[in-house]
TORTORLUM-263523 format. One record per residue: x, y, z of N, C-alpha, C, O, CB in turn; residue number from 1; residue in one letter. Coordinates in steps of 0.2 Angstrom, whole numbers, plus 2048, in hexadecimal, padded with zeros to 3 digits. Glycine has a CB too. Example, Ala and Ser with C-alpha at 12.3 -4.5 7.8 and 13.67 -1.06 7.14 Angstrom:
2
<atom <842,7E4,827>,<83E,7EA,827>,<842,7F0,827>,<847,7EF,82A>,<839,7EA,82D>,1,"A">,
<atom <840,7F5,823>,<844,7FB,824>,<840,800,827>,<843,806,828>,<846,7FD,81D>,2,"S">,
//
This chain:
150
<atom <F93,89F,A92>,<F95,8A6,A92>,<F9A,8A8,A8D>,<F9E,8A4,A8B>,<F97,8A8,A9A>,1,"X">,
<atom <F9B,8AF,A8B>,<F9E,8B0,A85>,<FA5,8B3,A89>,<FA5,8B7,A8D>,<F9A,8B5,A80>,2,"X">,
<atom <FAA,8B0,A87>,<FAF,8B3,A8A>,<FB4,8B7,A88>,<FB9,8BA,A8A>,<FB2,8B0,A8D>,3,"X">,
<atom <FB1,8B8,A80>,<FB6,8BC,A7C>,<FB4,8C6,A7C>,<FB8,8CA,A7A>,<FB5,8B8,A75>,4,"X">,
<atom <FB0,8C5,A7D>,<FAD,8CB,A7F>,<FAF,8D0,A85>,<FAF,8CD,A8A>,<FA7,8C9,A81>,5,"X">,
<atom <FB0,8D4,A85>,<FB3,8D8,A8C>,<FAE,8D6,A90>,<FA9,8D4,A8E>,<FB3,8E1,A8B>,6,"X">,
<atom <FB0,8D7,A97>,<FAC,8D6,A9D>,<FA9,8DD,A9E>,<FAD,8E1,A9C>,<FB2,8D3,AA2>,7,"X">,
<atom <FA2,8E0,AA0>,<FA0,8E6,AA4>,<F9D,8E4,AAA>,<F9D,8DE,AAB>,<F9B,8E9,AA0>,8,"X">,
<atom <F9B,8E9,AAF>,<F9B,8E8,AB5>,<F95,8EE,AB8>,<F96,8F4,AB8>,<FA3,8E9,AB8>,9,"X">,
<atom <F91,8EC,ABA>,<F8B,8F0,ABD>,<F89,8F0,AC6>,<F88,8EB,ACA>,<F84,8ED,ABA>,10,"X">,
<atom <F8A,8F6,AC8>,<F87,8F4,AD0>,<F83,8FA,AD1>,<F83,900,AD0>,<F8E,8F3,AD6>,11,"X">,
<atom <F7D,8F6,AD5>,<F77,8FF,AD7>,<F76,8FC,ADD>,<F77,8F7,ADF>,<F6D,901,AD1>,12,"X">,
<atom <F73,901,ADF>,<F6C,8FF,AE5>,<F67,903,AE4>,<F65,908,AE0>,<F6E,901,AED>,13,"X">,
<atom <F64,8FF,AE8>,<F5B,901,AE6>,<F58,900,AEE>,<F5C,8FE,AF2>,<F57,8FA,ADE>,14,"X">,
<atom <F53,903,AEF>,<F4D,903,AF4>,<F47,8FD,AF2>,<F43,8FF,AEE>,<F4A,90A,AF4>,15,"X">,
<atom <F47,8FA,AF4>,<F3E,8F6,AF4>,<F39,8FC,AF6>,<F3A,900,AFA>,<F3E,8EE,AFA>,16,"X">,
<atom <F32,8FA,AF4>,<F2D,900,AF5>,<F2C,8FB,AFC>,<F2D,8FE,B02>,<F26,902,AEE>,17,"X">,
<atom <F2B,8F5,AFC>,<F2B,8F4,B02>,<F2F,8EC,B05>,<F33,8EA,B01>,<F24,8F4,B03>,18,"X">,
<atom <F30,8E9,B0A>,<F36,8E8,B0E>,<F33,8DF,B0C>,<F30,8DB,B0F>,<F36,8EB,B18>,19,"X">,
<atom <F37,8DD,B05>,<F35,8D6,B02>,<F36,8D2,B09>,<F3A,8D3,B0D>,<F38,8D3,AFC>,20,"X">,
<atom <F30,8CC,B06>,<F31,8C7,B0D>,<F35,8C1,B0A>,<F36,8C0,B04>,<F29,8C5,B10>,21,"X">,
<atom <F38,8BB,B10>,<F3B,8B7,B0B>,<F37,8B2,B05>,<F3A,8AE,B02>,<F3E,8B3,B10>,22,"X">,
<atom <F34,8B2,B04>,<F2F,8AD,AFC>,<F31,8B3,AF8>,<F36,8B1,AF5>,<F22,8AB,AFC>,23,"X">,
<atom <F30,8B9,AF8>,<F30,8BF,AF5>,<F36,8BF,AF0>,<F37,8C0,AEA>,<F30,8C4,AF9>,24,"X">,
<atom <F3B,8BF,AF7>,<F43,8BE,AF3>,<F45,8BA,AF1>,<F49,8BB,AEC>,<F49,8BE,AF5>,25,"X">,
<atom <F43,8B2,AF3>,<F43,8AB,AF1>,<F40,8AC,AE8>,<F43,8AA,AE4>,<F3F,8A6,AF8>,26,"X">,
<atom <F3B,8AE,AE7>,<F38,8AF,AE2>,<F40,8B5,ADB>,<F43,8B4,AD6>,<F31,8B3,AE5>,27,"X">,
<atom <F3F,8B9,ADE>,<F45,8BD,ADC>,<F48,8BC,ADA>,<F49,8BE,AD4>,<F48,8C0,ADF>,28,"X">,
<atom <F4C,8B8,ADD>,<F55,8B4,ADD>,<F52,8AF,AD9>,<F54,8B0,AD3>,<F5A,8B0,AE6>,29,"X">,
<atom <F4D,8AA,AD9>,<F4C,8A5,AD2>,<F4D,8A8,ACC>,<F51,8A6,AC8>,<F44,8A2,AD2>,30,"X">,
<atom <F48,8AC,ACB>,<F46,8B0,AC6>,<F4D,8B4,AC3>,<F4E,8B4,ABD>,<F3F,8B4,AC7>,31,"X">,
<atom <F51,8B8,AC7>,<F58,8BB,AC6>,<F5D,8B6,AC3>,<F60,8B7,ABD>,<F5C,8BE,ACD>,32,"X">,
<atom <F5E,8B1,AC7>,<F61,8AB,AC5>,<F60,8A6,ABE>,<F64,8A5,AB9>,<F60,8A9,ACA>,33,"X">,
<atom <F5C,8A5,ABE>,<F58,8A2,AB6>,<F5A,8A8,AB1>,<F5B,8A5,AAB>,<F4F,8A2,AB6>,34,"X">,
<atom <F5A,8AF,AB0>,<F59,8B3,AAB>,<F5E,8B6,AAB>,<F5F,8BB,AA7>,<F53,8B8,AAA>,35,"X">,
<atom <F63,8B5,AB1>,<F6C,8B8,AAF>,<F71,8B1,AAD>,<F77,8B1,AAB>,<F71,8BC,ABA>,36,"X">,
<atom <F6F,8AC,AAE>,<F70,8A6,AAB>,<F70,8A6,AA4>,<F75,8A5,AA1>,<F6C,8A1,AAD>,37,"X">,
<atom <F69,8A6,AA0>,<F68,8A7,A9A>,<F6C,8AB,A97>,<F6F,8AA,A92>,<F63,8A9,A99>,38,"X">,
<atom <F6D,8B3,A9B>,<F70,8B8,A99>,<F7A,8B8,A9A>,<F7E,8BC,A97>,<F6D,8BF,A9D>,39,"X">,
<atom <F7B,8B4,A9D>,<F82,8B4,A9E>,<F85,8B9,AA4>,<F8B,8BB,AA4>,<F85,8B4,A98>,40,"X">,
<atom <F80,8BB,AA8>,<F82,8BE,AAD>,<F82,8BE,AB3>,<F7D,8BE,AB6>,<F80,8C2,AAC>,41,"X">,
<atom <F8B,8BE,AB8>,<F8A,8BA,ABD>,<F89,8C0,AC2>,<F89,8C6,AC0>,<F8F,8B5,ABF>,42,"X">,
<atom <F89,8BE,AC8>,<F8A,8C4,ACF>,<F86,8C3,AD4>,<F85,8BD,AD5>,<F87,8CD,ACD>,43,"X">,
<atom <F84,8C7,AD9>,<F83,8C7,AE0>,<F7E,8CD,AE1>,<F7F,8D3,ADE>,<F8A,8C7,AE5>,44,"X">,
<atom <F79,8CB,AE4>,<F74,8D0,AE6>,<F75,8CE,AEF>,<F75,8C8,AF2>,<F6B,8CF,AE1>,45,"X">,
<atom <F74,8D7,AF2>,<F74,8D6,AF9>,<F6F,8D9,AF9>,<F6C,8DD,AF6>,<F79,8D9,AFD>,46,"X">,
<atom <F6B,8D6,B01>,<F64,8DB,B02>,<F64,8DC,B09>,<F65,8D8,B0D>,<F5D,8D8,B01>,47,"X">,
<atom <F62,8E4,B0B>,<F63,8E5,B13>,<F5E,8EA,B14>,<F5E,8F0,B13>,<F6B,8E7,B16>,48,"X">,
<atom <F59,8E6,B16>,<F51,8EB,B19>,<F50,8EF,B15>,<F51,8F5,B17>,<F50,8F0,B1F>,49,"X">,
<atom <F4E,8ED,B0F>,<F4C,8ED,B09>,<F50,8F4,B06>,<F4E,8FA,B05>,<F44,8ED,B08>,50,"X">,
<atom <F56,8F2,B05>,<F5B,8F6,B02>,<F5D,8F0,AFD>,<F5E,8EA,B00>,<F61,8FA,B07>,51,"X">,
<atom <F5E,8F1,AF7>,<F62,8EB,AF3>,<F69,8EF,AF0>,<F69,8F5,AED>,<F5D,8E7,AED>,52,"X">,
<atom <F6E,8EB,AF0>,<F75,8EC,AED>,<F75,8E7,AE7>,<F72,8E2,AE8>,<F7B,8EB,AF1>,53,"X">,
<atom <F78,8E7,ADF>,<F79,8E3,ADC>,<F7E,8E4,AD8>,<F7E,8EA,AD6>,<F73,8E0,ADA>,54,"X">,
<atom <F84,8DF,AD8>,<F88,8E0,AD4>,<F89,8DA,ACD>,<F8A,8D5,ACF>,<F8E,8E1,AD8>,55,"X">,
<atom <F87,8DB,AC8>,<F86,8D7,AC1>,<F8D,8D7,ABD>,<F90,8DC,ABE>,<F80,8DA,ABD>,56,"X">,
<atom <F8F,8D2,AB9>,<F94,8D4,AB5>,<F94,8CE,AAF>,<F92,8C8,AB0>,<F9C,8D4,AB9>,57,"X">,
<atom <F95,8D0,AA8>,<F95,8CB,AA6>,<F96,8CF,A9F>,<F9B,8D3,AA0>,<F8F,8C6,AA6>,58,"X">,
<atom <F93,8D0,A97>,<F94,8D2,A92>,<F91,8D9,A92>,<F8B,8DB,A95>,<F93,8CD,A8D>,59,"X">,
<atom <F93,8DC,A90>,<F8E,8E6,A91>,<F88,8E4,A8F>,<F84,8E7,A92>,<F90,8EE,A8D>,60,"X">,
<atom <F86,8E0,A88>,<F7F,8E1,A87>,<F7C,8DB,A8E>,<F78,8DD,A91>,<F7C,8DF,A7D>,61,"X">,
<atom <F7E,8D7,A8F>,<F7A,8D3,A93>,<F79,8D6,A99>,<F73,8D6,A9C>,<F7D,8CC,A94>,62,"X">,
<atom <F7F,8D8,A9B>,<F7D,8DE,AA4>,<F76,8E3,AA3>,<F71,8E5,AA6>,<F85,8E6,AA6>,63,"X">,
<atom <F79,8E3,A9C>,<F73,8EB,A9A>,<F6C,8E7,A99>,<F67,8EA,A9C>,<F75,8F2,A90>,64,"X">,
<atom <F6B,8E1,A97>,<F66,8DF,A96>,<F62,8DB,A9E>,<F5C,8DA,A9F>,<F68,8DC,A90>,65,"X">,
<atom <F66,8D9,AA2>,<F65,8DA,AA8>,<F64,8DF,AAC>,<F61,8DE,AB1>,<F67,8D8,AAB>,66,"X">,
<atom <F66,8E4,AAC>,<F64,8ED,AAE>,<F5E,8EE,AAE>,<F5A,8EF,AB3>,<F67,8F3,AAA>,67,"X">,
<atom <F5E,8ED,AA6>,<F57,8ED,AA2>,<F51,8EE,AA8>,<F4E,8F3,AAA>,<F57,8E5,A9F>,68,"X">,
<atom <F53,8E7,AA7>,<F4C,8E1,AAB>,<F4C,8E4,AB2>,<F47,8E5,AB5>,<F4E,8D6,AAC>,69,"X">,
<atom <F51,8E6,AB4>,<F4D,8E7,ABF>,<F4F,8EC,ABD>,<F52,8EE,AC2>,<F51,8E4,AC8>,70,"X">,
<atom <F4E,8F2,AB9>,<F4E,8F9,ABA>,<F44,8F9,AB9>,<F41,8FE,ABC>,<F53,8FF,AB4>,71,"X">,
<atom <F41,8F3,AB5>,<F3A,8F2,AB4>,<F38,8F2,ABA>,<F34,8F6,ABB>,<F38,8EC,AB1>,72,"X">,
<atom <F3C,8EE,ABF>,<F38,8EA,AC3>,<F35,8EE,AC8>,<F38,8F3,ACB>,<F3B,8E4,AC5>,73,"X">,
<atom <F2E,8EC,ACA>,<F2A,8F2,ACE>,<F2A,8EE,AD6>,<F26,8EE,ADB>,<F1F,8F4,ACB>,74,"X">,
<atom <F30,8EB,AD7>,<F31,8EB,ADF>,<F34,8F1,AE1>,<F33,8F3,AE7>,<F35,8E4,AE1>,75,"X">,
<atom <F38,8F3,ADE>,<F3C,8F8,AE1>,<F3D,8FE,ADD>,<F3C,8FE,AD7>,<F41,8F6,AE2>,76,"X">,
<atom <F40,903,AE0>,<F41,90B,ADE>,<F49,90D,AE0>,<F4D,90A,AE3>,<F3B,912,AE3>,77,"X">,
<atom <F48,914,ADD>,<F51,916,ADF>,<F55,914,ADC>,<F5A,913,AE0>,<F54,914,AE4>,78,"X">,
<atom <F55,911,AD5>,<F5C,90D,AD3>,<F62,913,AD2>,<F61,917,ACD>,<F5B,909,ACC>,79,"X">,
<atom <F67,912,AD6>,<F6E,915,AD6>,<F73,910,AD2>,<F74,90B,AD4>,<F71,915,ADE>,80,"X">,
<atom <F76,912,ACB>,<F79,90E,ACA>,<F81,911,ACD>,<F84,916,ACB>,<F77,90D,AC3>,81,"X">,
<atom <F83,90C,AD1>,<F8A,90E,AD8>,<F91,90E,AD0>,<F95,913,ACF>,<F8C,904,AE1>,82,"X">,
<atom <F91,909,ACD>,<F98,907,ACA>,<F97,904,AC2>,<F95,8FE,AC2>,<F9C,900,AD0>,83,"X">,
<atom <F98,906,ABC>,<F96,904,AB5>,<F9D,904,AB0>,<F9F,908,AAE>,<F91,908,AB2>,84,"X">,
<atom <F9E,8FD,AB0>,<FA5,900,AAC>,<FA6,8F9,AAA>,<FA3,8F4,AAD>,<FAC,905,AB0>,85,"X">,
<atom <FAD,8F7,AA4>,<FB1,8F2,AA4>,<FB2,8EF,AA9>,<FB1,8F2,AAF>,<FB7,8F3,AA1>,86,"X">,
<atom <FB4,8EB,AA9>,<FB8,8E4,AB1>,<FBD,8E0,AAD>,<FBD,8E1,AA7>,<FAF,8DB,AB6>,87,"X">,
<atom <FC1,8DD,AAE>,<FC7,8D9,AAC>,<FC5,8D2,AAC>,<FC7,8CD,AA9>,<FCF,8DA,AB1>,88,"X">,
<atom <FC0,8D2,AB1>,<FC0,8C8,AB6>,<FBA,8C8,AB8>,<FB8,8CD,ABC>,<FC6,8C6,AC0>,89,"X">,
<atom <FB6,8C4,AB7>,<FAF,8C2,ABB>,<FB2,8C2,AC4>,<FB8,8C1,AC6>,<FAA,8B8,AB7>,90,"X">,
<atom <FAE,8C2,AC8>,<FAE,8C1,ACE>,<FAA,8C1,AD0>,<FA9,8C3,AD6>,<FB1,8C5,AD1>,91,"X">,
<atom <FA5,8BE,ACE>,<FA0,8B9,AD1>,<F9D,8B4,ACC>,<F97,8B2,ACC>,<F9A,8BC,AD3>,92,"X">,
<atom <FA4,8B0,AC9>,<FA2,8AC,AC4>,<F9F,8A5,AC4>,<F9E,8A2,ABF>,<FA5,8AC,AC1>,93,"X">,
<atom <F9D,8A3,ACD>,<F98,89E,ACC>,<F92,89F,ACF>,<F90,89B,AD3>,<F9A,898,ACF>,94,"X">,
<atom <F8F,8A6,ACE>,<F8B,8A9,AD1>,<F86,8AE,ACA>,<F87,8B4,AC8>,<F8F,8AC,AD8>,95,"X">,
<atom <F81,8A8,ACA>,<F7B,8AE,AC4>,<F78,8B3,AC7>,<F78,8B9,AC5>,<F75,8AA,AC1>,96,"X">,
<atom <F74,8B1,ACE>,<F77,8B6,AD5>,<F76,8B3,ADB>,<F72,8AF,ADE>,<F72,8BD,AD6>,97,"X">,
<atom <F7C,8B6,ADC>,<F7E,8B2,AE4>,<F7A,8B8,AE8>,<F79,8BE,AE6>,<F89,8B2,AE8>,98,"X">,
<atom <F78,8B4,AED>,<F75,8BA,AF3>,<F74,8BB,AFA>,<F73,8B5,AFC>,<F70,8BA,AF2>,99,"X">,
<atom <F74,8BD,AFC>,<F77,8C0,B04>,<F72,8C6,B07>,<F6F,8CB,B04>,<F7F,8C4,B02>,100,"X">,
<atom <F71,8C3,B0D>,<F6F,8CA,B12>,<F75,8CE,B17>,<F74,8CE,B1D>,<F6A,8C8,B16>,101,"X">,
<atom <F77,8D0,B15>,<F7C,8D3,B19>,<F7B,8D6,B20>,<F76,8D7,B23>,<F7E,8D6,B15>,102,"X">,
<atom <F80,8D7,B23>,<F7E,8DC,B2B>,<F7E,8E3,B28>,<F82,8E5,B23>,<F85,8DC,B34>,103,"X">,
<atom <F7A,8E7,B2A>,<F7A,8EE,B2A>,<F80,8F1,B27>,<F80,8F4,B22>,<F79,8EF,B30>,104,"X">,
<atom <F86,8F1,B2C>,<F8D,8F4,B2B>,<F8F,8F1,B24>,<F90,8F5,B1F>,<F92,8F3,B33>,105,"X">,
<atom <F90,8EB,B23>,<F93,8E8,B1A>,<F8F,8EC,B17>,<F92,8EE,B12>,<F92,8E0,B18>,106,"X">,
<atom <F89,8ED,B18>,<F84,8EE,B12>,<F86,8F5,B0F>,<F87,8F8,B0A>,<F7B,8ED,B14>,107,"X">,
<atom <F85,8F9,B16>,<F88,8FF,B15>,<F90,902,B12>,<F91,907,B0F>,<F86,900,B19>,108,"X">,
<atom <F93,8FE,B16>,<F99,8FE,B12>,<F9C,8FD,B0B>,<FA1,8FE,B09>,<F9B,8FC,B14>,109,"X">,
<atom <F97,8F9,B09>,<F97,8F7,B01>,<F94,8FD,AFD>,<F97,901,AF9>,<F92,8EE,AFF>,110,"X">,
<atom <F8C,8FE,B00>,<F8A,903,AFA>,<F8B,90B,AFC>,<F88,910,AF9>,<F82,903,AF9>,111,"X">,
<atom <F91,90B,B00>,<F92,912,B01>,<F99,913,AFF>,<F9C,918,AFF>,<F91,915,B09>,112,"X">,
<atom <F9C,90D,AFD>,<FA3,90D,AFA>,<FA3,911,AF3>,<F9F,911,AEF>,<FA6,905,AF9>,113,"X">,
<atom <FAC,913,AF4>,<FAC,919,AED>,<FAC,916,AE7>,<FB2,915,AE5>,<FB1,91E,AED>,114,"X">,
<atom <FA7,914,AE4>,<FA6,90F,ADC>,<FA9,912,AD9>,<FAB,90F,AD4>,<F9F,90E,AD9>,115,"X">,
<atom <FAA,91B,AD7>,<FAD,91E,AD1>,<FB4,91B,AD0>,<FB8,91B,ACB>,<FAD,926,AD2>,116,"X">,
<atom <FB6,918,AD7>,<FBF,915,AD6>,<FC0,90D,AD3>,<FC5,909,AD3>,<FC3,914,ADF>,117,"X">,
<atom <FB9,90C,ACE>,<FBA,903,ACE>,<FBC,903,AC8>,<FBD,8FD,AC6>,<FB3,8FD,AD0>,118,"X">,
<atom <FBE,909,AC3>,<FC1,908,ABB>,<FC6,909,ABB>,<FC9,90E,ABD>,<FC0,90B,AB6>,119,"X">,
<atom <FC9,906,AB9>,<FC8,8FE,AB6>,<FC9,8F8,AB9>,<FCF,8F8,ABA>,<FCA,8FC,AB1>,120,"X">,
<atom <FC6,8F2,ABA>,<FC9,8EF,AC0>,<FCB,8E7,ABC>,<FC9,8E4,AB7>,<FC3,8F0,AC6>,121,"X">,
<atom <FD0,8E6,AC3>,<FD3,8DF,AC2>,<FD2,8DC,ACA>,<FD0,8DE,ACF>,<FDB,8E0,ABE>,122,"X">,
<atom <FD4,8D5,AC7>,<FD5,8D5,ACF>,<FDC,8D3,AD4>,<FDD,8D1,ADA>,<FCF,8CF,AD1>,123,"X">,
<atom <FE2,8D5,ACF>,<FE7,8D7,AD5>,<FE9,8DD,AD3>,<FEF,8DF,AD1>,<FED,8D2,AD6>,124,"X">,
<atom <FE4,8E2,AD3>,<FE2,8EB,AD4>,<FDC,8ED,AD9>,<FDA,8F3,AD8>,<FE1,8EE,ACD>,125,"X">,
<atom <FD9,8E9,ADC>,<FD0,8EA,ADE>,<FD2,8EF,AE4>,<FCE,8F3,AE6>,<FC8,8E1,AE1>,126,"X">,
<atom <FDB,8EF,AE9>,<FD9,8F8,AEC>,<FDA,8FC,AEA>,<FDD,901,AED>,<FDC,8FB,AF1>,127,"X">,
<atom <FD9,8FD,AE6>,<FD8,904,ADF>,<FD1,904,AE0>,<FCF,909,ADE>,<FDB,903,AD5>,128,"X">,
<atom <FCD,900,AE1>,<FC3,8FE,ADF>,<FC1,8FB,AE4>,<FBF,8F5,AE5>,<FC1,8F8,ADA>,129,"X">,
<atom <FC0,901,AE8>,<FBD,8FF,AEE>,<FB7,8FB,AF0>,<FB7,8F6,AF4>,<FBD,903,AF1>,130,"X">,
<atom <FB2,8FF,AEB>,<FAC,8FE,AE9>,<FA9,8F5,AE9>,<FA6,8F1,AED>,<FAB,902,AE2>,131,"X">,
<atom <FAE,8F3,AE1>,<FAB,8EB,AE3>,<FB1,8E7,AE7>,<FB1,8E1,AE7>,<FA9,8E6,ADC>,132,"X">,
<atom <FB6,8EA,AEA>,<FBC,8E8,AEE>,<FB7,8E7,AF4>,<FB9,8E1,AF5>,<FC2,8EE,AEF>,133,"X">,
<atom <FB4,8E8,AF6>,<FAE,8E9,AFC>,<FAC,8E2,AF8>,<FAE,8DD,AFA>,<FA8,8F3,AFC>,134,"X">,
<atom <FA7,8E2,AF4>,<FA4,8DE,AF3>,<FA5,8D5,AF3>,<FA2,8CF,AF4>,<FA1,8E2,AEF>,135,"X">,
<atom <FAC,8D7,AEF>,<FAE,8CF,AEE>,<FB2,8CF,AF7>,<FB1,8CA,AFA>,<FB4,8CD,AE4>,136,"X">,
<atom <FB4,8D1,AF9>,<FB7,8CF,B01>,<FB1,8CD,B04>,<FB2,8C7,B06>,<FBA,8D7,B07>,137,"X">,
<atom <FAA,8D1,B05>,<FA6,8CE,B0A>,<FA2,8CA,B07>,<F9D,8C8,B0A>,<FA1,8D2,B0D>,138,"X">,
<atom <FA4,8C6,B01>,<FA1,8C2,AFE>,<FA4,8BB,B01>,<FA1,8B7,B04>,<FA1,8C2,AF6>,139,"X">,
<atom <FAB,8BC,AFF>,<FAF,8BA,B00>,<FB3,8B7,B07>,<FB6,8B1,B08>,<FB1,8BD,AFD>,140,"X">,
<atom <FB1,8BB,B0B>,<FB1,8B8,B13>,<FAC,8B7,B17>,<FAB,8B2,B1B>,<FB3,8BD,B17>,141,"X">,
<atom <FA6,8BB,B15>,<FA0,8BB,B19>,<F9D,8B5,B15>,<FA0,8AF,B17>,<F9B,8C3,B18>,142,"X">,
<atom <F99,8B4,B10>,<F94,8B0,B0B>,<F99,8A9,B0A>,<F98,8A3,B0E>,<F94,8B6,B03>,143,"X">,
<atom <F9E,8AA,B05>,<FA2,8A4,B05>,<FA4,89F,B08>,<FA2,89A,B09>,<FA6,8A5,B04>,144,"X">,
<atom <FA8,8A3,B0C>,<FAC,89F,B10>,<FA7,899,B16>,<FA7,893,B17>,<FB2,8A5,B16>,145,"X">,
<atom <FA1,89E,B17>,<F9B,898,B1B>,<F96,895,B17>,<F91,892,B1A>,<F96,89C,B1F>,146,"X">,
<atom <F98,896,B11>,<F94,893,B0B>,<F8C,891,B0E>,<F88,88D,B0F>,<F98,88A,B08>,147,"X">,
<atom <F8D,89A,B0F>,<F86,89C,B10>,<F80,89F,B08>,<F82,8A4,B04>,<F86,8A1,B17>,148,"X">,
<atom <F7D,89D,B08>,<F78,8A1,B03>,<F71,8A4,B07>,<F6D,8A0,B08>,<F75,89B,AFD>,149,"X">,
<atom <F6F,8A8,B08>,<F6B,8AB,B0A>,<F64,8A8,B08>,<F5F,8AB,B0B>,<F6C,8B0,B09>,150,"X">,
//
C-alpha cells in the first residue's frame, strides 16, 4: 500500500434489491476482499436485512476505483454516499474488508450519524466525527474485542 499518498475515506449505504443469503455474502466479502487487496483499500462493510453500510479508505483514485465497481454492482440500489473526504490514519488497516452484522440499533446508529462532521479527521479528534467515530467504537468493542467475523 502506498503511504505517501494522502489518505481518502468513503462511507454509503445502499439497499439490496433483495435480502442476500449467507453463500451470497460469503461470495461478496471473497470477491470485495481479493479486489481492495489488489487496490490497497482497507475497511469494513456492515449488513442488516439487507441494508449495507461500507466505510473504505485508502488512496482517492483506489477508493474511487472501488466505488467504481459496487456502484456497478446489480445486488443493490440506493447508493447514499454518508461521508467523502481526506482521513489522517487508516482505521481499518488489517481489514481489506472486515465484516459484521450488526443489531439493529448499532446499525442504525452508524448510518444515521452526522457524516457531514467527519472533515477532517484524525484519530485523537474522531468527537468532532461522529459518523466514523460510530464506526470504529462498534468495530472496536462489538467485532474486535470477540474476534468475531461474521
Amino acid at each position: 500500500m502506498n503511504h505517501s499518498l494522502p489518505l481518502h475515506g468513503l462511507a454509503y449505504e445502499s439497499r439490496a434489491f433483495r435480502r442476500p443469503d449467507s453463500a451470497e455474502l460469503l461470495r461478496l466479502l471473497e470477491d470485495a476482499r481479493t479486489f481492495n487487496l489488489q487496490a490497497g483499500v482497507t475497511g469494513v462493510l456492515l449488513h442488516h436485512d439487507g441494508r449495507f453500510f461500507q466505510y473504505l479508505e485508502g488512496t482517492a483514485d483506489s477508493v474511487h476505483a472501488v466505488y467504481a465497481r459496487i456502484q456497478r454492482s446489480s445486488m443493490h440500489h440506493s447508493l447514499q454516499v454518508l461521508f467523502e473526504g481526506e482521513v489522517s490514519a487508516r482505521h481499518f488497516d488489517r481489514w481489506h474488508m472486515g465484516f459484521c452484522e450488526p443489531p439493529q440499533a448499532q446499525y442504525q446508529a452508524i448510518s444515521n450519524a452526522e457524516w457531514s462532521d467527519a472533515i477532517p479527521l484524525t484519530r485523537s479528534d474522531m468527537r468532532r466525527d461522529p459518523g466514523i467515530a460510530l464506526v470504529v467504537r462498534y468495530w472496536n468493542t462489538w467485532v474486535a474485542e470477540r474476534l468475531v467475523e461474521c
